[in-house]
Structures are given as C-alpha cells and as structure tokens.
C-alpha positions in Angstrom: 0.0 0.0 0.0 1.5 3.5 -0.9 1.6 6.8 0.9 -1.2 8.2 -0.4 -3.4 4.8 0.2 -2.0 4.9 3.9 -3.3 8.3 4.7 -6.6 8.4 3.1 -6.8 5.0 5.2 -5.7 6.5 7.9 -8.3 9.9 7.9 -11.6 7.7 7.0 -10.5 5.7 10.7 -10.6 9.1 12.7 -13.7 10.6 10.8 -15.2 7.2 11.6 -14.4 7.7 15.4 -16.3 11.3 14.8 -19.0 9.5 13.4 -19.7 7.0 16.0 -19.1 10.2 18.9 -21.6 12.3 16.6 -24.6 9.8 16.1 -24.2 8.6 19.8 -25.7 11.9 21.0 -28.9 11.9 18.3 -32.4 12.2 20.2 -35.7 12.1 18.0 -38.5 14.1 19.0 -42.1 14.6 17.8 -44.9 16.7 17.2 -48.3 15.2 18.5 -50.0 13.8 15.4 -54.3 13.5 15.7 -54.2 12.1 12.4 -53.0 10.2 10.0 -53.7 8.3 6.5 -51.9 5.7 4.2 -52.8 4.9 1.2 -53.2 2.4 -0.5 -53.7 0.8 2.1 -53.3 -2.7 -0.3 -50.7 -2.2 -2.7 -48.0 -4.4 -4.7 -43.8 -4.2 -4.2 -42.8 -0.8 -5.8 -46.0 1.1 -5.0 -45.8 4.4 -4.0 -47.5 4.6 -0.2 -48.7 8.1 -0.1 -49.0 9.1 3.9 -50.9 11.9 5.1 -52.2 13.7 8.3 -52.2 16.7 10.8 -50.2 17.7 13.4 -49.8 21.4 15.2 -49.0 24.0 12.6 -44.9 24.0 11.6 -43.8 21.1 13.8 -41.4 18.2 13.1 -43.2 15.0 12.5 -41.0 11.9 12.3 -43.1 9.2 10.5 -41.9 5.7 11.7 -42.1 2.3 8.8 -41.3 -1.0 9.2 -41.8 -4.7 8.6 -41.1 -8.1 10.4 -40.3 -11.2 8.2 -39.3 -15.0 9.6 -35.9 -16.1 7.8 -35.1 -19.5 7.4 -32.0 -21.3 8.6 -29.8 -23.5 6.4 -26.5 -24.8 7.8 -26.4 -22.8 10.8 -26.9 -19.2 8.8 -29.7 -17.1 7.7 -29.7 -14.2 5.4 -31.8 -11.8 3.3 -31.0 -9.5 0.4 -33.3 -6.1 0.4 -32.6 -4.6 -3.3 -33.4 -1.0 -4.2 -34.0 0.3 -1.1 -35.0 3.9 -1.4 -33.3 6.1 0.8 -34.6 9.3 1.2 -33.3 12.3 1.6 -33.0 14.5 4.9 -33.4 13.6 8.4 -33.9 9.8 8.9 -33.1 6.6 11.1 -32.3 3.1 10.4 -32.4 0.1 12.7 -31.9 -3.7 11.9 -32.7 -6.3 15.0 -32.1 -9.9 14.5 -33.6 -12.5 17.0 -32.4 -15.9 17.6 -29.1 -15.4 15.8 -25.2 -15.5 16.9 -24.2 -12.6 14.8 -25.2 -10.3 12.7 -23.5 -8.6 9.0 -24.7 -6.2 6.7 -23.3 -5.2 3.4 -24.3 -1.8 1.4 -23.9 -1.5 -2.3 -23.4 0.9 -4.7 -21.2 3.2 -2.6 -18.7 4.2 -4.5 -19.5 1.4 -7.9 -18.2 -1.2 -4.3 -20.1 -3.0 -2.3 -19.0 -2.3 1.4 -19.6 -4.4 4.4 -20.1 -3.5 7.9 -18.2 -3.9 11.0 -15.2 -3.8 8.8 -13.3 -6.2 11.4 -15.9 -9.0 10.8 -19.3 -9.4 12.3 -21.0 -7.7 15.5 -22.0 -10.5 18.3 -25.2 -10.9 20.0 -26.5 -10.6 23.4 -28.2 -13.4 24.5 -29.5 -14.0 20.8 -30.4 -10.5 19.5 -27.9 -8.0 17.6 -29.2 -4.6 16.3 -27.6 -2.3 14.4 -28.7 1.6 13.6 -27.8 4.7 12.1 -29.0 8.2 12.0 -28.5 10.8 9.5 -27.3 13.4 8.0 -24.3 13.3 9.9 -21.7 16.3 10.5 -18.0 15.6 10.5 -15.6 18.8 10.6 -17.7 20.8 9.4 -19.3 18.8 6.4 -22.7 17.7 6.7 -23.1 14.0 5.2 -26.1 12.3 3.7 -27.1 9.2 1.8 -30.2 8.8 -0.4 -31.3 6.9 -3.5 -31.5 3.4 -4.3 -29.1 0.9 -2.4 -29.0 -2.8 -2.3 -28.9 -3.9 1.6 -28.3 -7.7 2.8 -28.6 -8.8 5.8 -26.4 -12.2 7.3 -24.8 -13.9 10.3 -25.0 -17.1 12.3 -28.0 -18.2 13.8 -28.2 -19.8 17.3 -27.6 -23.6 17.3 -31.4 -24.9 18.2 -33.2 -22.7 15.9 -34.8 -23.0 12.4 -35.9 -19.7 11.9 -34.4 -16.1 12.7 -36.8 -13.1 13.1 -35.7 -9.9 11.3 -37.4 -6.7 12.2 -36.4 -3.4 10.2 -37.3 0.2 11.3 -36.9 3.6 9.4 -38.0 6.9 10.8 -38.1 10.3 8.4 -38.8 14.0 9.5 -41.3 16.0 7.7 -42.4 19.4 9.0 -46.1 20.1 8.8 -47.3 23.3 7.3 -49.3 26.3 8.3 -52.3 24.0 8.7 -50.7 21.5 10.3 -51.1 19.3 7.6 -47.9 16.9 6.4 -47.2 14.3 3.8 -44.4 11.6 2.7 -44.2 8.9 0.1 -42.8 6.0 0.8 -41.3 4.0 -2.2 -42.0 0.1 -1.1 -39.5 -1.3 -4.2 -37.4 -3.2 -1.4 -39.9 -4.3 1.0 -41.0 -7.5 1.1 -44.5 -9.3 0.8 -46.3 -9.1 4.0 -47.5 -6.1 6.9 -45.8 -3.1 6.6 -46.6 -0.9 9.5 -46.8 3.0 9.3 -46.1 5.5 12.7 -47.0 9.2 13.3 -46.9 10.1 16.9 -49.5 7.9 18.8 -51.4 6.6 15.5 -50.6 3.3 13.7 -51.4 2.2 10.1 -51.1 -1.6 8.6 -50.2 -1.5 4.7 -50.4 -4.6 3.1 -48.0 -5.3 0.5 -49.3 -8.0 -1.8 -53.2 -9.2 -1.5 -54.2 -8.8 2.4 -55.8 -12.6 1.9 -52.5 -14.2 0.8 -50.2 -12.6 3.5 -48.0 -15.1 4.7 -45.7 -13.3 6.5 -45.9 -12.6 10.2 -47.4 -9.1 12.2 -44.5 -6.4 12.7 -43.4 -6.7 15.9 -44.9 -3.5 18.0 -43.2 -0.7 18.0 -43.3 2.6 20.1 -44.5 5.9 18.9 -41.2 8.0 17.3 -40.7 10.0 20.2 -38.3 9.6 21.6 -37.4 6.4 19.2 -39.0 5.5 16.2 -37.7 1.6 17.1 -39.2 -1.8 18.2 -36.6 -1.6 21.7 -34.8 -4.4 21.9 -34.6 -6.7 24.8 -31.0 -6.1 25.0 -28.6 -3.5 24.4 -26.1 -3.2 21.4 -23.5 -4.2 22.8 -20.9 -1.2 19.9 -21.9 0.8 16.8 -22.9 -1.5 13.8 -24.7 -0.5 11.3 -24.2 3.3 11.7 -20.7 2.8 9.6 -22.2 1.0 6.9 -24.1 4.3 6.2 -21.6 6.7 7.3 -18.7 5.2 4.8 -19.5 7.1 1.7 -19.5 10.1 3.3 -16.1 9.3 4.9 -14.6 8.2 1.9 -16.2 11.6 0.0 -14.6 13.8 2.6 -11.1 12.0 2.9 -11.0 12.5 -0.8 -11.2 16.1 -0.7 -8.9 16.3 2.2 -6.3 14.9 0.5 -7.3 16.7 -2.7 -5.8 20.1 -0.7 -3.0 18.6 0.5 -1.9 18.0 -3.2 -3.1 21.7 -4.0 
C-alpha cells in the first residue's frame, strides 16, 4: 500500500471515530400527530405509499415504517438481500434487529461502484440471541454535513443460534417531515425493497397496517410493535447493542467523499 493509500486510510478511521461520537448523541423528537392516512392501504412491491395527516402547525413530524419477516436457517446461517431500497433524503433513522441469531453482518452496495460491508473487522456478536444495528442521519463531520439517499442494495447475514430454524428480522426507518401552516404533512414512501407481507406505518401515537401483496394471501408474520417515534421510532430491543454497527455502513460514503477532498488540498 502506498503513501497516499496509507493516509486516506488513515483519515476515514478518525472521521469514523467522529462519526460513532456524533450519532451517539442523536435524540428524536415529535410533534403530537391526531391524524394520520396511508394509502393504498393494499398495494404491490414498488408502490408508492402516499401518507398523510395533521399535526400542530410548523412542527417536526417523524413518520416511523417497518416490517417483520421470519428467515429461514440452512447450515447454521440465515440471510436476506433487500434490493433498491430507497433512501430518502434529509433527516432519517435506520435500525436492523435480528432474533435468535449469533451474529449479525450487513453489506451496502453501490457506494462508490463497491459494495462495502459492515463492522469492517468481521461481524457484530449478539446478546443473549439479539444484535441490532442503527444509524442516523445526515451526519456532521468537521464541518461537512453528510447524507445518503437513493437506491441501495442492503443484505442482511450472520450465524443463527444452534437450536433454531428460523431467525426473526425486524427493520425500522424513521423520516422527518415538517407540517405546514395548517398543520397538515405528507411523505411517500417508495415500497420497491420491502418484502410481501405487513408493513406498519407510525406518526406520533397513531398506527397504520399496509399490506403489500393481497391482504388474503399474506404469509408473513405481524411487525413486531413498535413505540411511537418519540423519543425512538424503534421496536426496543430486549437487550442492548453491545458497539456501533450499522451506523458505519451508512456513514462510509461520506467518509470516503470527505477523505477524498482532504487529500485533494493537501496535493493543492
């Protein structure tokens, strides 16, 4: 590896340090929501959910999403591949929890044209049988404000526990819209990477159920419950992550972006 590889290497670790510092201190807060509409409230993958509802006038809303599926175990692993996950822009959250599992791994792709996987070192352990990992952004990192949006391909992987068949996978996203003068807010949600089965919908205290696929042929199991989005958006796990996972995963192409000009004016 030459100079120049060395440092760049070198400046993504200690802007990765920031980064972990930085989204250790985020805290989600919410306007009260007294209503709130999905629709379609049936819809196929790829559908555009359009949400809607009211909330005081010119408040942050933070509207919660997610989905539970059951993954099967063959040889003592388990994994699932999300493609074309749409990823917002703005303010948002991510959380992944795996039950019954030893581990857990994700990989990101395209950042970059690569495909990155997360913790660098190898996987992230889990506490008696649950791992999750999360992430919050934008993110700001001397001075340079950091997002991620558009379409990604997410996969989810580890080693399941030794007596189980199954492993439950539950993921979470949270995005902040501010309501208007009327209190009124909306969001679409693009459903291109979520699978068949309940998808469930958050504002404040209210919940919504989409179905995605027929509601009659649904085989999937119920989201797990969550809580309202304030103060998390998140199903809480029964245990504690144990370091920052997933965070990283969402946080490198941001690194790598600002390393890049960093060493761009050193060479000026």
């Amino acid at each position: 590896m030459n100079t120049k590889h060395i440092g760049l290497v070198s400046c993504v670790g200690l802007l990765l340090l920031c980064a972990f510092i930085g989204i250790a201190s985020v805290t989600i807060s919410s306007a009260e929501v007294t209503e709130l509409n999905v629709h379609p409230e049936v819809g196929e993958q790829g559908e555009i959910v359009s949400i809607s509802g009211k909330a005081a006038a010119n408040e942050e809303v933070w509207i919660g999403s997610s989905f539970a599926i059951s993954l099967h175990v063959s040889d003592g692993k388990y994994s699932r591949e999300f493609g074309d996950i749409e990823f917002p822009k703005g303010e948002k959250t991510f959380s992944v929890t795996a039950e019954n599992v030893k581990n857990i791994r994700v990989s990101l792709s395209p950042v970059f044209w690569q495909t990155i996987e997360y913790p660098l070192d190898g996987v992230l352990n889990a506490t008696e049988g649950i791992a999750t990992l999360s992430v919050s952004f934008p993110a700001e990192l001397s001075g340079f404000k950091m997002d991620i949006d558009g379409k990604k391909d997410v996969k989810v992987y580890g080693d399941a526990v030794d007596t189980t068949t199954s492993v439950n996978l539950n993921v979470a996203t949270s995005i902040k819209v501010i309501a208007d003068s009327n209190g009124d807010f909306t969001l679409d949600i693009n459903t291109e990477g979520v699978p068949r089965g309940e998808f469930l919908v958050i504002a404040g205290e209210i919940k919504k159920t989409v179905h995605i696929g027929s509601a009659e042929s649904i085989p999937t199991p119920t989201p797990s419950a969550s809580p309202a989005p304030s103060p998390s958006p998140f199903p809480t796990p029964t245990s504690t992550p144990r370091e920052p996972g997933f965070e990283a995963v969402f946080a490198i192409a941001g690194l790598l972006a600002v390393a890049y000009l960093m060493l761009r004016r050193r060479k000026v």
